[in-house]
N, C-alpha and C positions, 0 to 999 in steps of 0.2 A: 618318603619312607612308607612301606604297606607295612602293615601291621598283622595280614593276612597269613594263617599258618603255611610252612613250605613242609614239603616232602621230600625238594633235592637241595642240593648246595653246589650246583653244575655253574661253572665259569668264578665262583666265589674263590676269593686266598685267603688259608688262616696262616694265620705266625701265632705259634706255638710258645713263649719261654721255657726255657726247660724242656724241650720235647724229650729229651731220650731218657726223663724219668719215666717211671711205670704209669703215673698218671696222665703226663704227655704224650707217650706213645700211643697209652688205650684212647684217646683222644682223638691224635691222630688217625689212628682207622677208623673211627667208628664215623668222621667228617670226611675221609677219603671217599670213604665208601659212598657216600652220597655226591660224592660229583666237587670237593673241595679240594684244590691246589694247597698243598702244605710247605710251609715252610718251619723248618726246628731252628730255634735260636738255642744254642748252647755255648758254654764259656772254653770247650775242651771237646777234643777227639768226633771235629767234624768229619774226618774220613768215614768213622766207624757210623757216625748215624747217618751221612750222607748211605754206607749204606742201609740201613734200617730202613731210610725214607723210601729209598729206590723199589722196596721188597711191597712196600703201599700198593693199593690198588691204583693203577693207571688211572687219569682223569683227563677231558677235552682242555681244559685251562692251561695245561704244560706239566712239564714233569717238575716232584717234590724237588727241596732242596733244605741243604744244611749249609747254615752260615754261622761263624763263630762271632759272640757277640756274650759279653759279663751284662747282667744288669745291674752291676755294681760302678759299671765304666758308664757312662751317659755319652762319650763319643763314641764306642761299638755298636752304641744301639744307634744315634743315628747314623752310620757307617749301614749297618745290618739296615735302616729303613728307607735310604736311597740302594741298596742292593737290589730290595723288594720292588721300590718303585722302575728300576731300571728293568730289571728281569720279569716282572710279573706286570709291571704297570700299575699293580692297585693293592689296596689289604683291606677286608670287611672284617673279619675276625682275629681277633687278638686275646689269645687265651694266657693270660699270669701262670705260670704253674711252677715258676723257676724259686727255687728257695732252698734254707735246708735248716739243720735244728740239731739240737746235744740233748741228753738229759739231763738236766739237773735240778734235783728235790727243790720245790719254792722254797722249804724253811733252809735250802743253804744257798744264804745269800755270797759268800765267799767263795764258793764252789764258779759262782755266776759272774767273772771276772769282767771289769770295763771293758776290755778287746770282745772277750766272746760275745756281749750284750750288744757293742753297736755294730758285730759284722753281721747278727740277725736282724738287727733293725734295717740296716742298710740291703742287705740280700734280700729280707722278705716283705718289708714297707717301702724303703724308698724306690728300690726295685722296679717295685708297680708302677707307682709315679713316673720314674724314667722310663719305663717301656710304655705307659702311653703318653706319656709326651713327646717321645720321640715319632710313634705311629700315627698320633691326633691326625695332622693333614693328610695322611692316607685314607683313614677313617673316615674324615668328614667328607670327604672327597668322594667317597661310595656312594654317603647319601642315603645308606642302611648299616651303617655300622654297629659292630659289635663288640662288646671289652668283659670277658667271663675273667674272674679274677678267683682263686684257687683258693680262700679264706679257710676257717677250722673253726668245728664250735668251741678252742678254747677261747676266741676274741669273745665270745660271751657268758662263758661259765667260769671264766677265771681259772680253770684247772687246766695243764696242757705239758706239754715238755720239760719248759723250764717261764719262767715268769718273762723273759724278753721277747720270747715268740710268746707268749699272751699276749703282749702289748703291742707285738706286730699287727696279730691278726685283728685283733682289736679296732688297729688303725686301718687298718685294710677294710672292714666297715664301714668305718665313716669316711672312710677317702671313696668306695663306691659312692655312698649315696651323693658325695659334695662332686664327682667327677658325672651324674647320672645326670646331675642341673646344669653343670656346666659346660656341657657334650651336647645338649638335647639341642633339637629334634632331630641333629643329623646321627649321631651314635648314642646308643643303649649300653649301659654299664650295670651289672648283675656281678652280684658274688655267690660262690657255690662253696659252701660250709661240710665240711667230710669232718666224722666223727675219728674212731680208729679206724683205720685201712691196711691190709694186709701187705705191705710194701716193708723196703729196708729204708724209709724215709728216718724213721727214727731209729740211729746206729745202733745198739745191746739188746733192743724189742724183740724177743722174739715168740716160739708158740707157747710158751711159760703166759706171757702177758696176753696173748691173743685170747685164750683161753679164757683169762680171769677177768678181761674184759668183756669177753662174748655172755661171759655169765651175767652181766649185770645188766645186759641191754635187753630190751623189749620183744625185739625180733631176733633173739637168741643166737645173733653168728655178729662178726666185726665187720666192714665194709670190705669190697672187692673195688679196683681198680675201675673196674664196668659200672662198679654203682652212680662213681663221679665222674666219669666218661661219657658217660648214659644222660645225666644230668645236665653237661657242658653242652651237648649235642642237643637238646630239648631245648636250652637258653635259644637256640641257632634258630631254630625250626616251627616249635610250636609255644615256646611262652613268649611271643613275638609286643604282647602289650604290653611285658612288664621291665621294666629299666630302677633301677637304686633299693633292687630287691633282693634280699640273702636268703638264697636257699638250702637248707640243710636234711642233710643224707646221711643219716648218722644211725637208722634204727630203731633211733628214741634214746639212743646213748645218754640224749641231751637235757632228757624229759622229767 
């Protein structure tokens, strides 16, 4: 593995989870665009992102693709990562972004039903875990691999949706840093920590909250799509040293 910063991502494949949320998609272009074969793992409606993918900037490595695949299912995914290996032959970049989340106030704990608690857990922690377990021998097989995992600074301020995605992203932490030991030296596992972000990630959010949130941060607006897009793509390219590292784009949300 170089360690030396790149400028392109020409002949590289990322696989995406979750690509046709807003986070995956601005992701996706911003990796196209330097020369990276994309692939979107989603659970639903691969026509439609297969087309999204197609609308990507053309790259030498082949053309995008969309393959149906839960990270909730651990055969899809590795169904989804002999797809990869057969069609593309390889995968360097593996970007987590697949998840989703409810509202509900921490002091109601009732509100926070046992079904809704473990299908966060399971969507947004074990998730990760299955999707690079299933990619690992793609991974190691680069020989410069990469694992951006899509974390939130509620895994460390305790404040966040509802209290079972705290305890996801929470986990999502310490599963980078225990997966950055035991990946190394052939792949690099990095988390990227977003504060508020303007997206429909969380269902009833809307410019009410953005507002009352932008007030409170540092850099006085909530995040954009491009901030944690911007970030994932820098994991690829130029923080090339650093592996079982959380980085956080949040404004100062956090501070």
């Amino acid at each position: 593995m170089s360690f030396e910063p790149l400028n392109r991502l020409d002949g590289r494949v990322a696989v995406i989870t979750g690509g046709k949320g807003a986070i995956g998609m601005a992701t996706a272009r911003r990796l196209a665009a330097l020369g990276a074969r994309i692939v979107s793992l989603d659970r639903s409606g691969t026509a439609q992102v297969q087309q999204m993918v197609a609308a990507l900037p053309a790259v030498a490595a082949g053309p995008h693709l969309a393959l149906a695949a839960s990270v909730t299912d651990s055969a899809s995914l590795r169904a989804a990562a002999q797809a990869v290996a057969d069609s593309a032959g390889r995968c360097d970049i593996l970007v987590n972004s697949a998840g989703f989340t409810k509202a509900v106030a921490a002091n109601d704990l009732e509100g926070l039903d046992d079904d809704l608690f473990d299908s966060i857990l399971q969507a947004n922690l074990r998730g990760v875990f299955a999707s690079v377990r299933a990619f690992a021998p793609l991974l190691k097989a680069s020989g410069d691999g990469l694992v951006v995992n899509v974390s939130s600074i509620a895994g460390f301020t305790g404040a966040g949706s509802n209290l079972a995605y705290v305890a996801a992203k929470a986990g999502v932490d310490v599963l980078t840093k225990s997966l950055a030991k035991a990946l190394a030296p052939q792949v690099r596992v990095i988390a990227v920590s977003p504060g508020v972000v303007d997206s429909s990630f969380v269902p009833g959010r809307g410019a009410d909250f953005n507002d009352k949130a932008a007030a409170t941060i540092p850099l006085k607006r909530i995040g954009v799509v491009e901030d944690i897009a911007s970030a994932i793509e820098a994991c690829a390219t130029t923080m090339r040293f650093a592996t079982g590292s959380r980085f956080v784009v949040d404004g100062g949300r956090s501070l």
